[in-house]
C-alpha angles and dihedrals in degrees: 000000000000120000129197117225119224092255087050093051095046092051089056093047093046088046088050097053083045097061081039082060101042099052091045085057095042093047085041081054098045094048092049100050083050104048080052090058090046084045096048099040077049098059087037100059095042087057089049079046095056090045101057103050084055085057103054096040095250114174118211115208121197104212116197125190136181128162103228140021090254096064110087111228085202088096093050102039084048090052091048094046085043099050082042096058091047095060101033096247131135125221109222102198140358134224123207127186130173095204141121115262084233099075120094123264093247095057088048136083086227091072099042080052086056104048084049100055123092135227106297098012114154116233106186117183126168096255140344099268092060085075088056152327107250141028100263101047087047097046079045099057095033086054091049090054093042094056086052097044095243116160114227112199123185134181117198078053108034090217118150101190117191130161088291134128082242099052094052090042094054090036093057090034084053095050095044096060091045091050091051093044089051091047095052083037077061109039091048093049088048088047089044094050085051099052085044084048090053104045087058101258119147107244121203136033113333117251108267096012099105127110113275084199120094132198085255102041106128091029102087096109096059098048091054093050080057092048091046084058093041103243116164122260086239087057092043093051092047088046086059100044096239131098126270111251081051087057083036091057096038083054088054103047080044085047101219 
């Protein structure tokens, strides 16, 4: 019977974590040569990419979209030049619009830009629901690219939507879930104000608390001086960049 001495035992054991050691480096040094060639074809082909959109007179267009005046489109226009700069492409022109995704396309910027844009034209927004608030709007406006062989990129998303079964299937797939998220955001806010409600807790603004500034407020001379020359309250309201019953109700408070 052969029997191992305790140096012997300790050398195999040290040879053993060696090899451990060894194969761990040399997989480490495997995964990372080849990271740097994924990395690099990558880069390449987004290179190749870029080109060829240049070649082929491709415009790219950054759409931007918030619902009201209060939102910031800084967020959205740094993802898209970010995304950009990753991928060596240049955005052409921007739209901004400041809408709810509600409206329909025709009364949007979104859909002149549409009708404007060429075969194989790029539209790259920060996420799908930028493009609308519900299914149906957002199946509606991704059909109406993809008939015209727009090519829809988002990048929240990545998704890179063209006139393909896939596309459809992952666009409608997409909508659907945030459909579904802003439902059950909704039905929980609605289930959380009627337990306040119930528990006896004023809900809303409280009474005196609003803003006594207006849009117009340090601008009362100016308006006078357009009263004095008789100038309507609808020009006066399109003078000052705001709508007419907000100019309506100033003149009140003013009481002119």
């Amino acid at each position: 019977m052969f029997f191992r001495t305790k140096i012997e035992i300790q050398k195999e054991r040290e040879t053993t974590r060696f090899y451990s050691k060894m194969n761990a480096f040399i997989l480490f040094l495997f995964s990372f040569v080849y990271f740097c060639r994924l990395t690099s074809s990558k880069i390449r082909n987004n290179y190749d990419n870029n080109i060829n959109l240049t070649i082929n007179n491709i415009m790219i267009y950054g759409y931007i979209r918030v619902s009201t005046d209060k939102q910031t489109v800084k967020n959205q226009r740094y993802e898209i030049n970010h995304y950009c700069e990753e991928n060596f492409l240049i955005v052409n022109k921007w739209i901004e619009e400041v809408i709810s995704g509600t409206k329909k396309l025709q009364e949007r910027k979104l859909g002149k830009l549409i009708r404007r844009m060429k075969k194989n034209d790029v539209l790259i927004c920060s996420e799908l629901s930028r493009l609308g608030r519900n299914l149906l709007m957002i199946m509606s406006i991704l059909n109406e690219c993809m008939n015209r062989d727009i090519q829809v990129w988002t990048i929240k998303d990545n998704y890179r939507l063209g006139n393909d079964i896939s596309s459809k299937v992952l666009a409608f797939a997409f909508g659907l879930s945030s459909e579904i998220e802003r439902n059950l955001i909704s039905q929980r806010t609605k289930e959380a104000l009627a337990r306040k409600k119930a528990e006896g807790v004023v809900l809303g603004r409280p009474k005196g608390s609003k803003s006594k500034k207006k849009k117009l407020t340090g601008k009362e001379s100016e308006i006078k001086a357009l009263l004095n020359k008789h100038i309507s309250k609808s020009a006066i309201a399109r003078i000052m960049g705001v709508h007419r019953q907000t100019a309506v109700e100033f003149l009140k408070v003013m009481k002119c």
